[in-house]
C-alpha positions in Angstrom: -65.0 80.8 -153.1 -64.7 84.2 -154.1 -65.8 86.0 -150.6 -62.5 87.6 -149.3 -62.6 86.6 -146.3 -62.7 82.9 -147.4 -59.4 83.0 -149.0 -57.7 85.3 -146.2 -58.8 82.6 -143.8 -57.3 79.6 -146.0 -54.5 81.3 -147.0 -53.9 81.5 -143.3 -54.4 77.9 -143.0 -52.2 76.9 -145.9 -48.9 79.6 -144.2 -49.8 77.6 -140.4 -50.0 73.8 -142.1 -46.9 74.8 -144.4 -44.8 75.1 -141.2 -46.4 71.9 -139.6 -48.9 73.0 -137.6 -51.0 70.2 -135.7 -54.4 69.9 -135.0 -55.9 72.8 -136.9 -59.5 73.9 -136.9 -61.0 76.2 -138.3 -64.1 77.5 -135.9 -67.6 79.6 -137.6 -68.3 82.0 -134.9 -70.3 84.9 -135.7 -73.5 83.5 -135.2 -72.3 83.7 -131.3 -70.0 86.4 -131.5 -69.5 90.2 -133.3 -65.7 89.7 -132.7 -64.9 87.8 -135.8 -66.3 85.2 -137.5 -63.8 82.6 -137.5 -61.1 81.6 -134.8 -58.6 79.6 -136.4 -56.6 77.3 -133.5 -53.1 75.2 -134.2 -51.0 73.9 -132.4 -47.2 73.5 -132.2 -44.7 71.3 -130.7 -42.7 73.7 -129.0 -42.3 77.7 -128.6 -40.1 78.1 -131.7 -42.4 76.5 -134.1 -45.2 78.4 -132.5 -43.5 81.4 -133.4 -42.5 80.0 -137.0 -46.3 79.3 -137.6 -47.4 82.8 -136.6 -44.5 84.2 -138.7 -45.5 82.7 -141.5 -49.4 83.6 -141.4 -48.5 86.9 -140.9 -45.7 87.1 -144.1 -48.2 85.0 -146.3 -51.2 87.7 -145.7 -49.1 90.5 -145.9 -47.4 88.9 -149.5 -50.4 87.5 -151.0 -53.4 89.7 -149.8 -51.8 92.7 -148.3 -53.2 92.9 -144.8 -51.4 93.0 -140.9 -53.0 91.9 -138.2 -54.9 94.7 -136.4 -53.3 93.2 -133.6 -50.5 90.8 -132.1 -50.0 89.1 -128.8 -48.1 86.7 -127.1 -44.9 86.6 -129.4 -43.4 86.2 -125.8 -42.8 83.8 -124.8 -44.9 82.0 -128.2 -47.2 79.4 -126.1 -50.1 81.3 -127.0 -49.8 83.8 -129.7 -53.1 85.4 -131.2 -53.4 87.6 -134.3 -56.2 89.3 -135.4 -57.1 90.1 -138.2 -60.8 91.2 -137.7 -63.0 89.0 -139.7 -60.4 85.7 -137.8 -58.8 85.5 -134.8 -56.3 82.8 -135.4 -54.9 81.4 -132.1 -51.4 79.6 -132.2 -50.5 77.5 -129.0 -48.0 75.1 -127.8 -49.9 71.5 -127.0 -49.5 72.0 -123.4 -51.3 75.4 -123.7 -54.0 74.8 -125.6 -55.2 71.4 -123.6 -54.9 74.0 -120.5 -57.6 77.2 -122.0 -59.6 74.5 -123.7 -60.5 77.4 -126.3 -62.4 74.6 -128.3 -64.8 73.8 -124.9 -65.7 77.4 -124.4 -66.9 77.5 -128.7 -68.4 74.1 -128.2 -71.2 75.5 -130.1 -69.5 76.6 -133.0 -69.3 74.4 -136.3 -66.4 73.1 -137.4 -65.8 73.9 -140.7 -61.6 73.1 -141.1 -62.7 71.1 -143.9 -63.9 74.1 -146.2 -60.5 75.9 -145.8 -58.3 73.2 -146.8 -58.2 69.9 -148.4 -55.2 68.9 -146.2 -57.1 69.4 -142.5 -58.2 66.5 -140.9 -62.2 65.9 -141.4 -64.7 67.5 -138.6 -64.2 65.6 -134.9 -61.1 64.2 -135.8 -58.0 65.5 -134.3 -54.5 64.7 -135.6 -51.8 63.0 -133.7 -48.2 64.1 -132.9 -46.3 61.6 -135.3 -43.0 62.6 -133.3 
């Protein structure tokens, strides 16, 4: 996968899965929207780790493929924190959070394709359990 954006959106992955993030997908969107072309969703088991995981995609980009995010919000209080970085959104949320906005039921019609952007995410339709 040579295509830029490819490898900003799974180095994104690999920074958010480094710090634990649960239940990542990876959504294909710009056949339904000009916005981006990927949201990438995660969850975390509290605030803190929210914030840890949205640290860590940000350093990660900004160290391995020089770019910021045009944009962050929600850094406080960390149960929903976006970044977006044109070509992805990626959308960190505590569990509570993210079963409330449902973000994956209003992109119902967007392919999963988590598995292309890392070997570690679980497979399409299957969602990963909190071990703790």
């Amino acid at each position: 996968m040579n295509d830029p954006i490819h490898h900003r959106v799974r180095t994104a992955v690999s920074a958010a899965l480094d710090k634990k993030a649960i239940d990542l997908d990876v959504l294909a969107v710009s056949e339904l929207t000009s916005i981006a072309d990927y949201f990438l969703l995660c969850s975390a088991t509290s605030e803190r780790q929210a914030q840890a995981i949205a640290d860590s995609v940000v350093d990660k980009l900004r160290e391995d493929d020089r770019v910021k995010p045009l944009l962050v919000e929600g850094a406080t209080p960390g149960r929903w924190i976006l970044l977006d970085y044109g070509d992805f959104i990626f959308h960190v949320f505590t569990e509570d959070c993210r079963r409330f906005y449902g973000l994956e039921r209003l992109w119902g019609d967007a392919p999963n394709v988590t598995a292309e952007f890392s070997e570690e995410a679980a497979p399409v339709n299957v969602r990963r359990k909190k071990t703790s």
